[in-house]
Backbone as numpy.savetxt, mean C-alpha at the origin, in Angstrom:
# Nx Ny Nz CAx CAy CAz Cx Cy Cz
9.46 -2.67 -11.47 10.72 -3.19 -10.93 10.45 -4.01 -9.69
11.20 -5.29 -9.56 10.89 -6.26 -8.29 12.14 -6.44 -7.58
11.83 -5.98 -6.28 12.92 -5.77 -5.26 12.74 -6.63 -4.53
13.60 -8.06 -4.47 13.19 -9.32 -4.26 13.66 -9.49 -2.21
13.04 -9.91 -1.38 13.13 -10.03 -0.13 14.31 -10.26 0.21
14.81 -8.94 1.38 15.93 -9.16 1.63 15.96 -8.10 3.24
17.08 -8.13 3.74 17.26 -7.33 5.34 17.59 -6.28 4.97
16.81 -5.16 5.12 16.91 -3.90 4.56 17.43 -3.38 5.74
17.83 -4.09 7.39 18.34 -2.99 8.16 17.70 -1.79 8.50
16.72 -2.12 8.51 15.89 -0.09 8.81 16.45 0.58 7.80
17.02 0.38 6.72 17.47 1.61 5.49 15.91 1.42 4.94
15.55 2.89 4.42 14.77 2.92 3.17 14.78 1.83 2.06
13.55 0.99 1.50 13.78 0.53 0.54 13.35 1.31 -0.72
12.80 1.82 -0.52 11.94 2.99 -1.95 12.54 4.57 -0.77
13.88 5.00 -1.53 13.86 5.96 -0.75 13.92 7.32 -0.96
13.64 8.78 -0.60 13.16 10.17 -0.92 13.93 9.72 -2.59
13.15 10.60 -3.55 13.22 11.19 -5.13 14.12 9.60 -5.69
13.35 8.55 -5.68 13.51 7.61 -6.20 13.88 7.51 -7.79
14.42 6.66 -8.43 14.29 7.48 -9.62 13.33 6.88 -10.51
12.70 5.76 -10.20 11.55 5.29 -10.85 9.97 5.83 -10.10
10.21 6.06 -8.65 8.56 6.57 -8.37 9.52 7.54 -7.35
9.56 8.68 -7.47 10.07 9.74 -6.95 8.92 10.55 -5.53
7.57 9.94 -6.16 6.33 10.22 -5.34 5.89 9.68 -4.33
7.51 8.20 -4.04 7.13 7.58 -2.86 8.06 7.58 -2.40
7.64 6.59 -0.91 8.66 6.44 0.17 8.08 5.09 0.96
9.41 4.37 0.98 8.76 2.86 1.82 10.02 2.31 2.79
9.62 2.00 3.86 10.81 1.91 4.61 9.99 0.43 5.53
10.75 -0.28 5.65 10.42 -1.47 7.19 11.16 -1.47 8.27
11.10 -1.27 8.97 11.50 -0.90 10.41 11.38 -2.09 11.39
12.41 -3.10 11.97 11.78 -3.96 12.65 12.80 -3.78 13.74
11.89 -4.14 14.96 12.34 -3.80 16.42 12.17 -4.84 17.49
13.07 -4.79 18.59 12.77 -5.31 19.38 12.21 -4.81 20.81
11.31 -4.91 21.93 10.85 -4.16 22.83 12.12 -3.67 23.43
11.57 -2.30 23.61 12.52 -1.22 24.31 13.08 -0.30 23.58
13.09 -0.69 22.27 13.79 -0.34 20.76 13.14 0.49 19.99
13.76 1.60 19.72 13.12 2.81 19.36 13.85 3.26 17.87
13.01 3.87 16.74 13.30 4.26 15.46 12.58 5.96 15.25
13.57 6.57 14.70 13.22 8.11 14.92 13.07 8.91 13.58
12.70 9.81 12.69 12.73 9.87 11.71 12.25 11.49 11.46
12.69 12.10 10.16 11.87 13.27 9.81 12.34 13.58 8.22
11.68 13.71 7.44 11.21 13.87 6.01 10.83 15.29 5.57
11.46 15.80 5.03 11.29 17.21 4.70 10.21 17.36 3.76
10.28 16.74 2.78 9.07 16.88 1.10 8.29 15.27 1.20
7.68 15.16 2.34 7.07 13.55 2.50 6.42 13.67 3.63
4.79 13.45 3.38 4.04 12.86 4.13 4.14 11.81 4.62
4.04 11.20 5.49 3.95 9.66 5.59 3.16 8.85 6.72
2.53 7.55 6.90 2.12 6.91 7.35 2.74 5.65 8.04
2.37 5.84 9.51 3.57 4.38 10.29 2.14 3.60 10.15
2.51 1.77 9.88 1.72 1.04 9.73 2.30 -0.15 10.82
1.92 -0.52 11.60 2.26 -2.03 12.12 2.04 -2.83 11.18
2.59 -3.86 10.95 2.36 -4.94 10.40 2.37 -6.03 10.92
3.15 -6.14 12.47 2.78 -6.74 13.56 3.21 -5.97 15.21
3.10 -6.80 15.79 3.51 -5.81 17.02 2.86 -4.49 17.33
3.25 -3.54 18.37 2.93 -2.82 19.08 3.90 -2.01 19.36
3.32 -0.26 18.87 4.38 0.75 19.30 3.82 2.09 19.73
4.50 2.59 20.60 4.02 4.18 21.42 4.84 4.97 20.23
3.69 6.25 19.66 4.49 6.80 18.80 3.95 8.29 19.32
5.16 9.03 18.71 5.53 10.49 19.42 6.00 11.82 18.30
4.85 12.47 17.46 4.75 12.81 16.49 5.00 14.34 16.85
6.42 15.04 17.30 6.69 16.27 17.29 5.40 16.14 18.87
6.13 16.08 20.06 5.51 15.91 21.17 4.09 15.46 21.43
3.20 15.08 20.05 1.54 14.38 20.19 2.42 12.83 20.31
1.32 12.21 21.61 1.22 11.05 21.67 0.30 10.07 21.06
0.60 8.89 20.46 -0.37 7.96 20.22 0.04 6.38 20.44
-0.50 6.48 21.42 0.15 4.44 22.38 -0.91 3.54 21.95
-0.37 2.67 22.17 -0.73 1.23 21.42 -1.28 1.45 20.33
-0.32 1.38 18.93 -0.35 1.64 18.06 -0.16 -0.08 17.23
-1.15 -0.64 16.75 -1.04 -1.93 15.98 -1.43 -3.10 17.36
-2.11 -3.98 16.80 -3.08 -5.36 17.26 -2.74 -6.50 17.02
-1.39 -6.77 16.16 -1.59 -7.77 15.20 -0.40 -9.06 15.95
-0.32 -10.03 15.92 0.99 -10.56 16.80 1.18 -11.47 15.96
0.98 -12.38 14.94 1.75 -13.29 14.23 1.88 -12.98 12.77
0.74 -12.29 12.19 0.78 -11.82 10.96 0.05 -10.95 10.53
0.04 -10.53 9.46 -1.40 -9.59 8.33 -2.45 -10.09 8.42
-2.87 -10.98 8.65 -3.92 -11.53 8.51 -4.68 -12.13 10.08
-3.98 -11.29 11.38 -4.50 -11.44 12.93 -4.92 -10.23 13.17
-5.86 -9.14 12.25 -6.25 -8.66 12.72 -6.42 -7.00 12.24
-7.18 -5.91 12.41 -7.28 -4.70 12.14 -6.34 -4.12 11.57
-5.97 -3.58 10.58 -4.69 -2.65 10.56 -4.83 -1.18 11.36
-3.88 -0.55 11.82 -3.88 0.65 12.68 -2.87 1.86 12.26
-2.72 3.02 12.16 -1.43 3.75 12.06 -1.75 5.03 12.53
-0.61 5.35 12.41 -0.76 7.28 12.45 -0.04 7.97 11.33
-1.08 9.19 11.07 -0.38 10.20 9.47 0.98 11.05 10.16
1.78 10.94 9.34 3.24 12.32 10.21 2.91 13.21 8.95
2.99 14.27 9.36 2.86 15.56 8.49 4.71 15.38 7.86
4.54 16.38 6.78 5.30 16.44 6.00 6.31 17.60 6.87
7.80 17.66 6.59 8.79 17.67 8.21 9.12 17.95 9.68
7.99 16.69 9.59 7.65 16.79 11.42 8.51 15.35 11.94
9.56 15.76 13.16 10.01 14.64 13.80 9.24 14.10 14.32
9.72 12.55 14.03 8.84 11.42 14.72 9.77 10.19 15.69
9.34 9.87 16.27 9.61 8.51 17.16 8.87 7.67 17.82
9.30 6.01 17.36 8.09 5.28 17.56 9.43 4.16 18.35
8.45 3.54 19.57 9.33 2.39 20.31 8.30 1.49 20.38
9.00 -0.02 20.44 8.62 -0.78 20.73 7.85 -1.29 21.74
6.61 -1.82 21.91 6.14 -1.83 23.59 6.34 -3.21 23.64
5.87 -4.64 22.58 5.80 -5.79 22.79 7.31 -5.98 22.58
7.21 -7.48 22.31 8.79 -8.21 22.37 9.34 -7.80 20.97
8.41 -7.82 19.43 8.99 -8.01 18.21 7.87 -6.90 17.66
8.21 -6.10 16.97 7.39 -5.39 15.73 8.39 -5.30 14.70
7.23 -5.28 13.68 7.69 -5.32 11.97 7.10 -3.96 11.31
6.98 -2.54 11.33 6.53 -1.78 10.96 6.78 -0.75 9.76
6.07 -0.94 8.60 5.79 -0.27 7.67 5.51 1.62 7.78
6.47 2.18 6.84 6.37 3.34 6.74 6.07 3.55 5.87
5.17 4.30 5.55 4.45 4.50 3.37 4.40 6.38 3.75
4.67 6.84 2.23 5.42 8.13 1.75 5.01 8.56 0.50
4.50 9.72 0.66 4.07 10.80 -0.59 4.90 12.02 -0.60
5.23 12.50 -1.57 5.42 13.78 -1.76 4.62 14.77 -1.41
4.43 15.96 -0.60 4.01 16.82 -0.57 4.63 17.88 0.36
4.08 19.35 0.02 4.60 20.39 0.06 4.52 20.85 1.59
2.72 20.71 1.87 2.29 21.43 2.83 2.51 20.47 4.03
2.06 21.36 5.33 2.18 20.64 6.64 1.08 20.58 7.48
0.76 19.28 7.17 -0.76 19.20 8.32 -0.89 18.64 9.27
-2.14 18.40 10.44 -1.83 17.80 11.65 -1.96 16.21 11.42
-1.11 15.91 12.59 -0.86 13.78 12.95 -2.28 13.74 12.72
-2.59 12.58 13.19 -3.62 11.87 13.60 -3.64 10.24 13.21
-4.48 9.39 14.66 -4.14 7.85 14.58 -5.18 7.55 13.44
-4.99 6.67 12.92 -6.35 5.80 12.32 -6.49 4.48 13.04
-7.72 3.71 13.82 -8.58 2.96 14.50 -8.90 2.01 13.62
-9.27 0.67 13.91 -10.21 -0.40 13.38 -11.46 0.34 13.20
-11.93 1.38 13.67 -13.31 2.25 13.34 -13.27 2.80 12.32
-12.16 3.54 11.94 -12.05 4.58 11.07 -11.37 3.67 9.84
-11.43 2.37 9.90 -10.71 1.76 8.03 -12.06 2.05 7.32
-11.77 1.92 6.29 -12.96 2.10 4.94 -12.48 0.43 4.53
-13.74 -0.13 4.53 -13.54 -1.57 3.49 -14.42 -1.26 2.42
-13.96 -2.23 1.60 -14.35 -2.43 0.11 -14.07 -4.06 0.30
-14.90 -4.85 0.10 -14.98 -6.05 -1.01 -15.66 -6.20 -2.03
-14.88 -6.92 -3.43 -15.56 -7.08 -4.68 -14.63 -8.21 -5.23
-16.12 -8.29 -6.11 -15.31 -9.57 -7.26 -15.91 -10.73 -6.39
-15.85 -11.75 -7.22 -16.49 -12.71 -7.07 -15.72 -14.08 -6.94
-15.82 -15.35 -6.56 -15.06 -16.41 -6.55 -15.09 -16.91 -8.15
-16.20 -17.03 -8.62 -16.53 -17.48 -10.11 -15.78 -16.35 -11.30
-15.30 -15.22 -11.28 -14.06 -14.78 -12.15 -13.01 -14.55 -11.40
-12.50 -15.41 -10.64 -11.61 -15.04 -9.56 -10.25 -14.06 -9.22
-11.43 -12.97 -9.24 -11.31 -11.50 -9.06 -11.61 -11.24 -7.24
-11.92 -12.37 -6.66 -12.55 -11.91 -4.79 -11.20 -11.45 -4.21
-11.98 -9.88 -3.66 -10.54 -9.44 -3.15 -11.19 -8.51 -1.81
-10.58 -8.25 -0.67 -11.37 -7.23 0.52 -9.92 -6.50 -0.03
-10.16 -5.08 0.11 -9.26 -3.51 0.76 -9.58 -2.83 1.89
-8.62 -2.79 2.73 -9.02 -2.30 3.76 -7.94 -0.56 3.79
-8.66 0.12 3.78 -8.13 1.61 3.05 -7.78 1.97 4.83
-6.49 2.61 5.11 -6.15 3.20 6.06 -5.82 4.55 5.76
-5.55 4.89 5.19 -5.75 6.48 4.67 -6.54 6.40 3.13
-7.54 6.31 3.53 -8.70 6.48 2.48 -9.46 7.56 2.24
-11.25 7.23 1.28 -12.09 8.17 1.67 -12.29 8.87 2.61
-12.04 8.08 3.83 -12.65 8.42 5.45 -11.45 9.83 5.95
-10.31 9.82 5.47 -9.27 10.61 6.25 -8.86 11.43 4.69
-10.00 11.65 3.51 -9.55 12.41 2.43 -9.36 14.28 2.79
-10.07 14.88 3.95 -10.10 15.68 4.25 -8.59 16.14 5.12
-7.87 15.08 5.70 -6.97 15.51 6.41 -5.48 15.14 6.09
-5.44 14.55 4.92 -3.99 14.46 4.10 -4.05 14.97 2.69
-2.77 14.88 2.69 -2.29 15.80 1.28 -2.43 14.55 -0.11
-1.55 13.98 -0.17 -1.58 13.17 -1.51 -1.54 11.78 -1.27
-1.18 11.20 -0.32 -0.91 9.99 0.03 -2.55 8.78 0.63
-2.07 7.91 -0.15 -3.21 6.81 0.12 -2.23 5.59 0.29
-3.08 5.05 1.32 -2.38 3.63 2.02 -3.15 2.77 1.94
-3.28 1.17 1.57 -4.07 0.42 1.93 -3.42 -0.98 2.11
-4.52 -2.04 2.70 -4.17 -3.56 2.34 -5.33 -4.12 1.78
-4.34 -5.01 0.90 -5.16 -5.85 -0.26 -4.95 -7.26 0.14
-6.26 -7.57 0.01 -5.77 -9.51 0.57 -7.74 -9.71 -0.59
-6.49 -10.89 -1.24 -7.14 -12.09 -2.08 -7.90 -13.11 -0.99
-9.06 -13.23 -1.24 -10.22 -13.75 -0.23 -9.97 -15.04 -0.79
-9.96 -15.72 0.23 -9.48 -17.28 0.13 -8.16 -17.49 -0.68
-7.84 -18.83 -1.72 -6.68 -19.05 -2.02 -6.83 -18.63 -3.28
-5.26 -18.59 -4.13 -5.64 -18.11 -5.25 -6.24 -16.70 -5.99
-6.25 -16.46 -7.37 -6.86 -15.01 -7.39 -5.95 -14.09 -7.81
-7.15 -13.31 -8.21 -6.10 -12.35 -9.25 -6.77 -10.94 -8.34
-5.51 -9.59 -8.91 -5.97 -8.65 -7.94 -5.68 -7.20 -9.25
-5.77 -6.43 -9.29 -5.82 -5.85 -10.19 -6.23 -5.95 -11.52
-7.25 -6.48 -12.06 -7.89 -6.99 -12.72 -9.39 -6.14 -12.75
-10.10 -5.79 -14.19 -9.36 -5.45 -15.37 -7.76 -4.61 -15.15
-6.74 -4.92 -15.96 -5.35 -4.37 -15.73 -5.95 -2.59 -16.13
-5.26 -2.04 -15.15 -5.30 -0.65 -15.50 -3.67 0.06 -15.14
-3.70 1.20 -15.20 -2.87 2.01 -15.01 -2.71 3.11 -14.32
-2.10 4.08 -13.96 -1.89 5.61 -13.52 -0.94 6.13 -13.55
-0.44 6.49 -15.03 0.97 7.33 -15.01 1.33 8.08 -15.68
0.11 9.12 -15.97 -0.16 10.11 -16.94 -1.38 11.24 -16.17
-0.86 12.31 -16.13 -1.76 13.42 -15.40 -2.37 13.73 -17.06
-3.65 13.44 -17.06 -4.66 13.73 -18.15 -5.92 13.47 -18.00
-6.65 14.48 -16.79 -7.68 14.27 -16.22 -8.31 14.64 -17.77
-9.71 14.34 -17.80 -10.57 12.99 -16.75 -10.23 11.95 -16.32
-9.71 11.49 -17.66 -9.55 10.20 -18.24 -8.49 9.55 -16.97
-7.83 9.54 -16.70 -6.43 9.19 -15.80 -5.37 10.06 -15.11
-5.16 9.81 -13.71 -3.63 10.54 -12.78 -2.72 9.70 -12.88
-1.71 10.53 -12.47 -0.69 9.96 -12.41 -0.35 9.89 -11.16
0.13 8.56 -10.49 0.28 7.95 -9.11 1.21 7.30 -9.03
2.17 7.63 -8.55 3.23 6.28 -8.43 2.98 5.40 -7.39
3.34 4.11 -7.73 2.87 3.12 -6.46 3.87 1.76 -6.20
3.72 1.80 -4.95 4.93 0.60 -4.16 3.95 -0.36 -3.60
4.06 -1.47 -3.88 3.94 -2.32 -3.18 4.40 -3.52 -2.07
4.22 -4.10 -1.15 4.94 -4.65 -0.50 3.94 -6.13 -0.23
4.49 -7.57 -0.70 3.21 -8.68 -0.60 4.02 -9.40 0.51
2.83 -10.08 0.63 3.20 -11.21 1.99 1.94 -12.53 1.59
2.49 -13.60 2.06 1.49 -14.96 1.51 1.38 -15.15 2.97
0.07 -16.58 2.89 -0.21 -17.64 3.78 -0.31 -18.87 2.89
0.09 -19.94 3.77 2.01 -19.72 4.26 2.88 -19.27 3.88
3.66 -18.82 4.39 4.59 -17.42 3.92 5.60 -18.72 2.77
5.48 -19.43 2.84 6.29 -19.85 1.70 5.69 -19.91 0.25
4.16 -19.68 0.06 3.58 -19.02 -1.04 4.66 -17.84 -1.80
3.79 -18.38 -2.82 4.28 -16.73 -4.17 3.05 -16.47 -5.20
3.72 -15.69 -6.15 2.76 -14.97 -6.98 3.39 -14.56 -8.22
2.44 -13.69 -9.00 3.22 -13.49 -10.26 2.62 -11.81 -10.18
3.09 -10.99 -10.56 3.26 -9.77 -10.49 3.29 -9.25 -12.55
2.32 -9.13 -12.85 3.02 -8.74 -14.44 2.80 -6.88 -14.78
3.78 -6.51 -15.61 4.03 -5.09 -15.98 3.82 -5.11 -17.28
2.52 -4.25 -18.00 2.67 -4.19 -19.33 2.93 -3.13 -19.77
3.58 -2.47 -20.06 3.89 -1.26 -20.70 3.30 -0.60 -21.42
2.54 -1.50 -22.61 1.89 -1.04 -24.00 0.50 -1.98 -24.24
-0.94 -1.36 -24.19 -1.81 -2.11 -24.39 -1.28 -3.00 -25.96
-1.27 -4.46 -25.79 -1.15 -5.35 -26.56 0.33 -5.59 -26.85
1.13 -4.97 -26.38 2.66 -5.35 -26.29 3.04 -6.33 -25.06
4.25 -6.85 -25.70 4.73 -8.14 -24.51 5.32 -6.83 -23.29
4.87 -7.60 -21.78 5.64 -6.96 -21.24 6.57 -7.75 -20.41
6.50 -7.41 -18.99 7.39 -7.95 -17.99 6.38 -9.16 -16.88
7.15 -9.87 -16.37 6.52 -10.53 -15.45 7.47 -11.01 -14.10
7.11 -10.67 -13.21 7.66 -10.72 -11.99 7.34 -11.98 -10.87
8.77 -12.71 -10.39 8.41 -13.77 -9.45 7.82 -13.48 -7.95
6.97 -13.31 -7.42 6.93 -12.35 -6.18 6.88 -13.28 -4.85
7.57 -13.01 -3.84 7.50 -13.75 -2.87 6.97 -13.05 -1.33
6.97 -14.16 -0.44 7.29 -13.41 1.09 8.05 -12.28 1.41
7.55 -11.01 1.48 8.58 -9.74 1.82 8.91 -9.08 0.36
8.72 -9.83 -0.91 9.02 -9.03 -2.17 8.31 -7.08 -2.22
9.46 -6.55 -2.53 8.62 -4.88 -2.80 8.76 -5.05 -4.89
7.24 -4.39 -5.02 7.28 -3.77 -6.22 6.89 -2.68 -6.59
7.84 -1.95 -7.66 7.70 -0.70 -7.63 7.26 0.21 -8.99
5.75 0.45 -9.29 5.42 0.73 -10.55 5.56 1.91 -10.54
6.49 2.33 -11.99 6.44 3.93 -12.27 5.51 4.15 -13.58
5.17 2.79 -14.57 4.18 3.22 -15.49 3.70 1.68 -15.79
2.69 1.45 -16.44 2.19 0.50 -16.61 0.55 -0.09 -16.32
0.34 -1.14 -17.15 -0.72 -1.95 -16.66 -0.23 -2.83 -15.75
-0.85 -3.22 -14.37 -0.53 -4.45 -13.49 -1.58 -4.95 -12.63
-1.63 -6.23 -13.17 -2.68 -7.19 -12.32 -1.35 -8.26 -11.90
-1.76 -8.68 -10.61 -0.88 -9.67 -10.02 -2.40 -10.90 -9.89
-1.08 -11.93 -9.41 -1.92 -13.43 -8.72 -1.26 -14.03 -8.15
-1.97 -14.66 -7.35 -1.67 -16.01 -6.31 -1.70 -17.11 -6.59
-0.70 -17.93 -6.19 -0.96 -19.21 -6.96 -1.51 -19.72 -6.20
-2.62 -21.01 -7.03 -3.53 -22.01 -6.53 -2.84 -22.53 -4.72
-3.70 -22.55 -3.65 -3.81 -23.01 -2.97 -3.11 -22.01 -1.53
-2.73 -20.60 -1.31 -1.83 -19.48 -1.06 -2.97 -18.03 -1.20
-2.57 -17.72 0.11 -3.78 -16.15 -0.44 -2.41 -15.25 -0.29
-2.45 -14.43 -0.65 -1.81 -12.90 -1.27 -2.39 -11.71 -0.35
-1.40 -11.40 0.22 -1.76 -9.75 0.84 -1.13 -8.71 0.30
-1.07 -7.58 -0.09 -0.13 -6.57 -0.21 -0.64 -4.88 0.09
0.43 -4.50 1.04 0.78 -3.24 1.52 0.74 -2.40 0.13
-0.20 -1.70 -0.08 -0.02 -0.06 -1.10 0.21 0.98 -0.60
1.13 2.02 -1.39 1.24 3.09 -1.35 0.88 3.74 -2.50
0.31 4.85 -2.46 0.38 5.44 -3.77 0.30 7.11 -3.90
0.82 7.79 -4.24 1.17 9.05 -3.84 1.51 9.57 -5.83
0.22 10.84 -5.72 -0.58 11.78 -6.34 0.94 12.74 -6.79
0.81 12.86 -8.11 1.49 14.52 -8.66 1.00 15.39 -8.10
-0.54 15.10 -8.82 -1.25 16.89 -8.49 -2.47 16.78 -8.09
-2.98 15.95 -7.79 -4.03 15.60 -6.23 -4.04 14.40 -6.05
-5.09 13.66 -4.80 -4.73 12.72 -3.82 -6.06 11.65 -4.49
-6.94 12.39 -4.96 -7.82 11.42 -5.59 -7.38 10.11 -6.95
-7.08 9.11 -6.70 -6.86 7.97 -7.94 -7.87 8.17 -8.78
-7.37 8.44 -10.39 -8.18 8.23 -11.04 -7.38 7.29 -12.32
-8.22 5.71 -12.30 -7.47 4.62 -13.20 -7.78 4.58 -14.25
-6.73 4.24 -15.69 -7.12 4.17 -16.87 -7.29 2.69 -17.11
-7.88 2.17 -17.48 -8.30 0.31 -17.88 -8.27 0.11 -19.30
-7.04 -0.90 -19.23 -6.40 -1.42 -20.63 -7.58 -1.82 -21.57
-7.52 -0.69 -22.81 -8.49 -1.20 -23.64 -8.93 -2.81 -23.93
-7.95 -3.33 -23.95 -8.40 -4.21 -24.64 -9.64 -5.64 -23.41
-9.17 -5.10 -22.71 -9.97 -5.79 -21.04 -11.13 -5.18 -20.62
-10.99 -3.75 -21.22 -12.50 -3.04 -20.07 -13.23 -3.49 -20.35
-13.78 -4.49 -21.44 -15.28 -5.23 -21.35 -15.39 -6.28 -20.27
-14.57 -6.33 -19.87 -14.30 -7.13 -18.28 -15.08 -6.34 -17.49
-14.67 -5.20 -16.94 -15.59 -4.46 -15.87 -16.81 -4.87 -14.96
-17.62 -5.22 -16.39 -19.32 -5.00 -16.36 -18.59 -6.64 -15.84
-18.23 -7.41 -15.42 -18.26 -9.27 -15.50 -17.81 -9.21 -13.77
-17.40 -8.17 -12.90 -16.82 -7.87 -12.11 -17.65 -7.41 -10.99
-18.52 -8.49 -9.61 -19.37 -7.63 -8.87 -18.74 -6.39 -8.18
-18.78 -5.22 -7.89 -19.10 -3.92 -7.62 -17.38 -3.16 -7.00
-17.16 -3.26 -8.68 -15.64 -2.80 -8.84 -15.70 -1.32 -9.03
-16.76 -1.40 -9.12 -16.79 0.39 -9.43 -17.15 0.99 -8.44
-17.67 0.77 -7.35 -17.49 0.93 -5.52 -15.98 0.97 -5.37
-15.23 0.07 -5.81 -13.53 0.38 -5.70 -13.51 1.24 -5.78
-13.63 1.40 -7.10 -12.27 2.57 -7.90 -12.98 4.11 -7.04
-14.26 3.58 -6.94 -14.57 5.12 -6.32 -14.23 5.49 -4.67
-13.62 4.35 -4.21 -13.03 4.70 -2.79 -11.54 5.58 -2.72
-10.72 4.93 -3.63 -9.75 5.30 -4.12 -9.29 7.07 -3.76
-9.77 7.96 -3.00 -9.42 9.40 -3.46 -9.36 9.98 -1.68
């Protein structure tokens, strides 16, 4: 489903027991200095993300100040956040003139401690190559590195290296708990271009070798997969970023199923399988 850019007002856009990904939670929050947003989630982990700007945040009396680096866009710099345990009050204010800040949301039961994540502590991954134009960096903010101290929830950013490019590719899936083979994960996305007047195409297949859906995606577009194959792209001359969430039934580790009819793609793909194994 494509939830096409619009002023969400600080309301939730993906909000608690959704009825297509019930396993998430996505909210944008934008402020002006002095300007403060307060929050608490009973059955939801969650993660505050800057996406620009700068905020002092106050996680059930733990402090964590200067929170986010970034001042014109996604693409000026480190991403930064802090984990909120699952129903712990939070409050985050503004320190600069303007922030734009991302909240990403899992389901879970238990209650564990905050903690910031640093430009030290991201996990990168780049793979893929310019010649199957598959080149993509992830920069995992609740990744491998912080698998020990959250419950189900994984956060990252995805940005298409240079212009153009495809990003999910071979198309896979996660929406079936049937380990080995595949989890089930529901996942939100949120894209942003350079220049923001860029777009993309977003496609949903439902059924290996059936027609599916295809999505117009723009500046600020959210998409929201509850089952499916999906590889997106950028159109020629425009790079592609997008905000993930993805939040676990019944554990926190991703494990992807790859559309038969593509996985001989894989092996054509430099060191995609370093991905998928960051993923947990």
């Amino acid at each position: 489903m494509h939830i096409a850019p619009y002023d969400n007002k600080n309301i939730p856009i993906v909000d608690v027991d959704h009825d297509l990904v019930p396993l998430n939670y996505f909210n944008i929050i934008k402020l002006s200095k002095g300007k403060n947003f307060n929050y608490r989630l009973k059955q939801y982990e969650t993660c505050i993300v800057p996406a620009t700007g700068t905020i002092d945040i106050d996680v059930d009396g733990q402090h964590f100040n200067s929170i986010g680096n970034r001042s014109i866009d996604v693409w000026g710099g480190e991403p930064e956040g802090v984990y909120v345990p699952t129903d712990t009050k939070v409050c985050f204010e503004c320190i600069t003139d303007t922030a734009e800040i991302f909240i990403a949301g899992a389901k879970y039961e238990k209650v564990l401690e905050p903690f910031a994540v640093r430009p030290k502590d991201i996990d990168l991954v780049q793979y893929g190559s310019d010649e199957t134009k598959t080149h993509r960096k992830i920069k995992h903010i609740l990744g491998a590195n912080q698998r020990d101290k959250v419950g189900r929830l994984l956060v990252s950013e995805l940005y298409t290296v240079g212009s153009g490019g495809w990003s999910g590719f071979p198309s896979h899936k996660h929406d079936t708990d049937r380990m080995p083979q595949e989890t089930r994960h529901d996942e939100t996305y949120n894209f942003r271009f350079k220049p923001d007047y860029g777009s993309g195409l977003q496609m949903l297949q439902r059924e290996d070798n059936k027609p599916g859906d295809a999505y117009h995606i723009m500046n600020g577009s959210t998409l929201i997969i509850d089952k499916g194959y999906h590889p997106c792209c950028a159109l020629p001359g425009y790079e592609m970023y997008y905000f993930t969430i993805l939040g676990g039934l019944s554990q926190r580790p991703l494990k992807q199923f790859f559309q038969p009819t593509h996985e001989e793609q894989l092996s054509t793909i430099p060191g995609i399988m370093d991905m998928v194994a960051k993923f947990k």
